[in-house]
N, C-alpha and C positions, 0 to 999 in steps of 0.2 A: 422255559415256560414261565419261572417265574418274572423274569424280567420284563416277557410281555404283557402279563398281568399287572406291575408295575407301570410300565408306559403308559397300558390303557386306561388304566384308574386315574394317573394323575391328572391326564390333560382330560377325560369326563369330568373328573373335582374340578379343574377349573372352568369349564366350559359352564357347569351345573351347581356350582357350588352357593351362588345366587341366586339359583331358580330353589332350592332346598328349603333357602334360607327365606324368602317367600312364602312358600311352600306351607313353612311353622308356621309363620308370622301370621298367616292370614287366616291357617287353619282355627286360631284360636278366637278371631275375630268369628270368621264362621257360626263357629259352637255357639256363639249368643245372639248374633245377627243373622237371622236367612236370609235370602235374596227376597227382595221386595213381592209380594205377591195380592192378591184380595182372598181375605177367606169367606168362609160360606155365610160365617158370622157379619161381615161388613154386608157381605152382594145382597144377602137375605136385609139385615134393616135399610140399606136405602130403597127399598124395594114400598111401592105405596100397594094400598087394599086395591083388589080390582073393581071397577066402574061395573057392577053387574046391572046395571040399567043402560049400558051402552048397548047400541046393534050390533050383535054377534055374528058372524056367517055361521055357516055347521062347518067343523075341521076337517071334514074331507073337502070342501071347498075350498081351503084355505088351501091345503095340502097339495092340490089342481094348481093355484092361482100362484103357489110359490114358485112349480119349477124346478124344483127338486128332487135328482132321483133316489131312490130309494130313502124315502121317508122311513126314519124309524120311531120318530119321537116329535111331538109339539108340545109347546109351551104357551101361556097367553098371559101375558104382565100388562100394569098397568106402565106408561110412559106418560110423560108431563105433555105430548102432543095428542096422547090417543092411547088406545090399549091395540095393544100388536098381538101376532102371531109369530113366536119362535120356531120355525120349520126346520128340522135337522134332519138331515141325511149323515150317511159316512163318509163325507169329506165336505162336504158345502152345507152352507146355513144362511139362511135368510129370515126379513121380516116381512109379516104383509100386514095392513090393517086389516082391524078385527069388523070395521063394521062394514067394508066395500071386499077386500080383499088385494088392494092396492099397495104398489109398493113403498114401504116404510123404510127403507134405509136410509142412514143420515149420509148427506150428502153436502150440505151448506153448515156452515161456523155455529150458527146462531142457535140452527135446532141441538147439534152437540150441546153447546154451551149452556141451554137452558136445560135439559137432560141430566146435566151436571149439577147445574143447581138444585133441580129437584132430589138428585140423590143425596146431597149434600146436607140440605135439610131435612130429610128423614131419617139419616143418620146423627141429627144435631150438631153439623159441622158450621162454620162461619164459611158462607159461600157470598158474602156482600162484594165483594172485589175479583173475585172470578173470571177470569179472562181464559178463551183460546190461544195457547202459546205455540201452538204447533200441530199440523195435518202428515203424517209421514208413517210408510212402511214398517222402517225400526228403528229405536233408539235405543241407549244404554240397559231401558229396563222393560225393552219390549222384543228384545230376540228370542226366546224362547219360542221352539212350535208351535206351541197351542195357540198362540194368537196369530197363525198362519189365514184361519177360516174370517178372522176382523179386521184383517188391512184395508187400507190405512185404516192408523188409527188418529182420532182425535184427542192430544194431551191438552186438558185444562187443569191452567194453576187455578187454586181456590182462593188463594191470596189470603188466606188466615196464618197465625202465628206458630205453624206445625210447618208452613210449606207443604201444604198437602197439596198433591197432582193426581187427577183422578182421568184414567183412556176411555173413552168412550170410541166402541164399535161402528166401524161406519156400516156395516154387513145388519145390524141389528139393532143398534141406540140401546147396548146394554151397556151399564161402567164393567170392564173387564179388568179394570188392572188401577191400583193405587198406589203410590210412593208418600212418603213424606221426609225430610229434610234430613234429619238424623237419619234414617234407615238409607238414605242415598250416602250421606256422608259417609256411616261405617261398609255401605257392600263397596266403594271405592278401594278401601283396604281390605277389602274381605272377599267375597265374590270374584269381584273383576278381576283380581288380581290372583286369586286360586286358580278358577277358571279357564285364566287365557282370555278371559270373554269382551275383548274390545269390539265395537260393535260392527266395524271393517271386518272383523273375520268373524265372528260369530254367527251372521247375519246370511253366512256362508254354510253352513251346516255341515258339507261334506269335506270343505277344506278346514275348515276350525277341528273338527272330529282325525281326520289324518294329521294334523299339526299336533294338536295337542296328545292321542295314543301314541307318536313316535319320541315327542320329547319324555312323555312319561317313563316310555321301555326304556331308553338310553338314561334315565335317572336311576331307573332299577336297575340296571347293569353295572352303572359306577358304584351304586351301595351293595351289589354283590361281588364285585370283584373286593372293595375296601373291608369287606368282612373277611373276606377271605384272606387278604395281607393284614389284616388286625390281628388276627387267630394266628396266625404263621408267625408274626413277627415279635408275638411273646416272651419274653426270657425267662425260664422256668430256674430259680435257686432255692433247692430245697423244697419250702413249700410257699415260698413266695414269687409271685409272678411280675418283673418289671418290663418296662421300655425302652428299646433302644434308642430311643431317640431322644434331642433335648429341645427346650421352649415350648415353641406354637405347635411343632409334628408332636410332640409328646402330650401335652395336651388334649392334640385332634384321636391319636392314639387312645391314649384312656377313656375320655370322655365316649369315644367310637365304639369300644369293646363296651362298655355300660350300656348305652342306647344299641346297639347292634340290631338287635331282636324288635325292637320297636321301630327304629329306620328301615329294616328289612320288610315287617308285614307292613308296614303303611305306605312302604315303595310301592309293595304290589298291589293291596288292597285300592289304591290310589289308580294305577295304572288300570287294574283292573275295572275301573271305575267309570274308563272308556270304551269297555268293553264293546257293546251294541251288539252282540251276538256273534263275536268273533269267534268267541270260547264257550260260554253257556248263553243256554236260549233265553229270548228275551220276554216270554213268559208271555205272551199276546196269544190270542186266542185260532187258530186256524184256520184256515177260510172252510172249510165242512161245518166249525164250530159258530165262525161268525155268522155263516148260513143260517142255522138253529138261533142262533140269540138276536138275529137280527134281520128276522121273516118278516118281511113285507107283511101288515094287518090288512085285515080289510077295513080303512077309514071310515066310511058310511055306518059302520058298527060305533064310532066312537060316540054317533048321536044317542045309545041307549044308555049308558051311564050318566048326559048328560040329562035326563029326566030327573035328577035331585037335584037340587038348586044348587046355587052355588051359595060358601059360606060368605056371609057378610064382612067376614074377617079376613078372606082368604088374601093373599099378596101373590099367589103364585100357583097355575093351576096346568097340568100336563098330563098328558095321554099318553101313554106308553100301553106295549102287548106283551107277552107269556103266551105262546102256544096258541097263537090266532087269538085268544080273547084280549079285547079292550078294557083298558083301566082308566080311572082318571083317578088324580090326586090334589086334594087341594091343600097346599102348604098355607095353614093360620099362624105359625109360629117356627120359630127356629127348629125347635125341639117338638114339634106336633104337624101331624097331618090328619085327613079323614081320606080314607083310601074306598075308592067306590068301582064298582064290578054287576055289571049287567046281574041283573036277577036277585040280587044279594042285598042284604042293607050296609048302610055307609058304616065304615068301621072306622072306632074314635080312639082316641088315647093311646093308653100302651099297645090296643090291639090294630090301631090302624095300620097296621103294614101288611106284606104277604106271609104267609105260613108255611109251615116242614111242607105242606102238601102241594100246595103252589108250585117251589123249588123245587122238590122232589121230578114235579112232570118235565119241568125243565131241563135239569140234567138229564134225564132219561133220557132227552133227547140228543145229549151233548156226547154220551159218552158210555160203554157198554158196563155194565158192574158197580154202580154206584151205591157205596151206601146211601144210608138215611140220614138227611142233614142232620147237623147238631148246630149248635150258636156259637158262636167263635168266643173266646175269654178274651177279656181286655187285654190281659197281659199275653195273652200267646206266643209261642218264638215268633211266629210267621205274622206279624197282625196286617189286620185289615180295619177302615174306618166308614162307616156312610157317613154322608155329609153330612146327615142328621143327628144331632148327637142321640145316642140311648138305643135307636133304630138299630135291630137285630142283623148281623151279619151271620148270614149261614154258609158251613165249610161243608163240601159232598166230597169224600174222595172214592175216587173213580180209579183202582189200582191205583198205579203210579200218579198219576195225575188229581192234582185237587180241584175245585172252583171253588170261588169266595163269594157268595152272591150276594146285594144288598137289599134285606129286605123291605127298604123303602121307595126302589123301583126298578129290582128284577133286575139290576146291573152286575155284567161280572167283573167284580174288584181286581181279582188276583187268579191269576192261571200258575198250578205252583207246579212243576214236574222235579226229577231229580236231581235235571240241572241247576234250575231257579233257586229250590230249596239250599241245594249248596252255594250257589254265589249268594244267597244273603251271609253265609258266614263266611265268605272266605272277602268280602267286600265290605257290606254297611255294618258287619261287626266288627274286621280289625280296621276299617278306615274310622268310627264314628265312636265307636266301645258301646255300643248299645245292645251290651251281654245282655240276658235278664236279669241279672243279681245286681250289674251298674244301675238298668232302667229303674228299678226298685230304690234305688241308694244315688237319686240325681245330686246333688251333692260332692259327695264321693267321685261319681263319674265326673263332673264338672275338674274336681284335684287331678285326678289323673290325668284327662284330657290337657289341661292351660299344664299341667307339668312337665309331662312327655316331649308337647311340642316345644315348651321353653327349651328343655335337654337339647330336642335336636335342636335350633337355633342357635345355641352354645355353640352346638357343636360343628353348626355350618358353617359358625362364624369363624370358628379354624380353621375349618377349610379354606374359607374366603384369604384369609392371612394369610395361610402358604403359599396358595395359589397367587396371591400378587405380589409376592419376595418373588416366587418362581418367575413371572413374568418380566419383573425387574431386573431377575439376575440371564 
């Protein structure tokens, strides 16, 4: 038995022993670089005030003229050609203008490109040299799903001294995605190369996902058979413990039995990583549930909330529903909305969001037994974020089952059951160390993370050595 254990480990080390050694390498790149993304903070300032003096239609006209089935949310932004209509459904989105009803999707170079500039400028970027470099489905930093509903997308360089690249949506003329130079340069060694994520397979979603959970398991396999001949292979004298081996295997030895414990969980938590609901659930909501959260309104209702005016300040204005009634919302500021509801007066400041009683009727809907929301703590094991900074997140649990809702528009963050709950710690804890005692101690977290992964790198890189004496001999 042991010998087969032997065979198998050695020729995985060397088949694996560069992918390991990667593996480190990038992980540490990772930890300080994420993959290129826009956050709410960027999309919110290039965002201009809306044209409340332009012709409006009423949003169930708009909602008609889109096309789209199952409306569950509109949006109405200003764009450098016109102020549109964001009409989302559960898998399609579109824009229509705001003041015909007509379709707004970018379709030609030019309206992109000027789109870009205006966001560029609101954000106080240098957009003077701006060009369209590219109209395409996916590139390096556009595989990701979520910009499944915006293909093509339109990349424009901005030609400032960041290299900043900003996608603009051909489905909507929103900027959906930004790079700049530096953040490309490190996810090359970061990212793409942790990932697997070249844009040939990636781009592939069902093949990239089977490629990369099989080479995972078989890396977790070679680092549990090597734990298993590291432990075995001990020489116990007295009360000191040596190796039999000399050089590079002596090395790979020692340094293996140190890291063991850390090679092991971050094999799996790693693997595990691809999970997609192989093993625990992937925490989305049910179709009974999405049913409830995402009941068709009646849009003709959205014309009574719109008898407050709109704010002069507002950059971003949507409709969303709770339990058949219509809301609007008008985002003035990153960190501020006025949250407005047929009957009611407009709620301002800290209080403009929804409330325990809101939420509460919601759930009730979702699910039998629920308590009475509470507000999530920043730090919580489990967290959740609205996009809003400060905006209440409310947690209901419902037995077994939690919901995260955001109290800035009625969205559920997090579906938590007892599987979810467990793969955050058997996953984004030992792959990332984001205990609550590291979160608290970033620093600390930071030593431990660049130091583990340095070990195993050490330690792959032994492996890399024997394995090509072996191939040589």
């Amino acid at each position: 038995m042991m010998s087969v254990i032997v065979l198998v480990h050695r020729w995985l080390g060397i088949a694996f022993c560069l992918l390991f050694a990667m593996w480190f390498a990038t992980g540490i790149v990772m930890h300080f670089v994420p993959f290129p993304s826009l956050t709410e903070a960027e999309r919110f300032a290039g965002l201009a005030p809306v044209d409340r003096g332009a012709a409006r239609i009423p949003v169930a006209e708009a909602v008609a003229a889109s096309g789209v089935a199952g409306v569950v949310r509109v949006r109405l932004i200003q764009r450098s050609d016109a102020a549109v209509y964001i009409v989302s459904g559960p898998s399609r989105v579109r824009a229509v203008r705001a003041s015909d009803g007509g379709d707004a999707s970018v379709a030609i170079a030019d309206a992109a490109l000027a789109i870009a500039r205006e966001h560029a400028r609101n954000r106080g970027l240098d957009a003077a040299r701006a060009a369209v470099v590219a109209r395409s489905d996916y590139d390096q930093w556009s595989v990701p799903n979520g910009f499944d509903r915006h293909r093509p997308l339109f990349r424009v360089a901005l030609g400032d001294s960041a290299g900043t690249e900003v996608y603009v949506s051909s489905s909507t003329g929103e900027i959906v995605l930004d790079t700049g130079r530096r953040e490309r340069g490190w996810n090359w060694a970061g990212s793409v190369l942790h990932w697997i994520y070249p844009t040939v397979l990636r781009s592939n979603w069902s093949l990239w996902d089977r490629v990369v959970w099989t080479l995972s398991l078989l890396a977790l396999i070679a680092a549990m058979l090597g734990a298993v001949l590291g432990i075995a292979r001990v020489k116990l004298r007295g009360r000191r413990m040596s190796s039999p081996y000399r050089g590079w295997h002596a090395l790979h030895h020692v340094i293996g039995l140190a890291a063991t414990m850390f090679v092991l969980t971050w094999s799996l938590s790693g693997w595990l990583s691809m999970d997609h609901g192989r093993l625990f659930s992937r925490g989305q909501l049910t179709a009974a549930e999405s049913g409830v959260t995402n009941a068709l309104p009646d849009w003709t209702a959205a014309s009574l909330p719109d008898r407050q005016p709109i704010s002069p300040s507002a950059r971003e204005i949507e409709w969303f529903a709770i339990n058949g009634t219509v809301y609007r919302r008008d985002r003035v500021s990153l960190d501020r909305q006025v949250l407005i509801k047929a009957g009611d007066a407009p709620r301002d400041g800290p209080a403009g969001f929804l409330d325990r009683r809101e939420i509460q009727s919601l759930v009730a809907r979702l699910a039998a037994g629920c308590g009475v929301p509470s507000v999530l703590a920043g730090n919580d094991d489990y967290a959740a974020q609205s996009a809003i900074p400060g905006a209440p997140v409310y947690r209901s649990r419902c037995g077994d089952i939690w919901f995260d809702i955001d109290g800035a528009d009625g969205s559920v963050l997090q579906r938590l059951d007892a599987s979810r709950r467990t793969y955050r710690w058997v996953y984004s804890a030992l792959h990332t160390l984001d205990f609550p005692f590291l979160v608290a101690h970033p620093r600390l977290r930071d030593v431990l993370i660049v130091g583990l992964c340095a070990l195993g790198l050490v330690f792959s890189v032994t492996g890399i050595a024997i394995g090509w004496r072996r191939l040589r001999s």
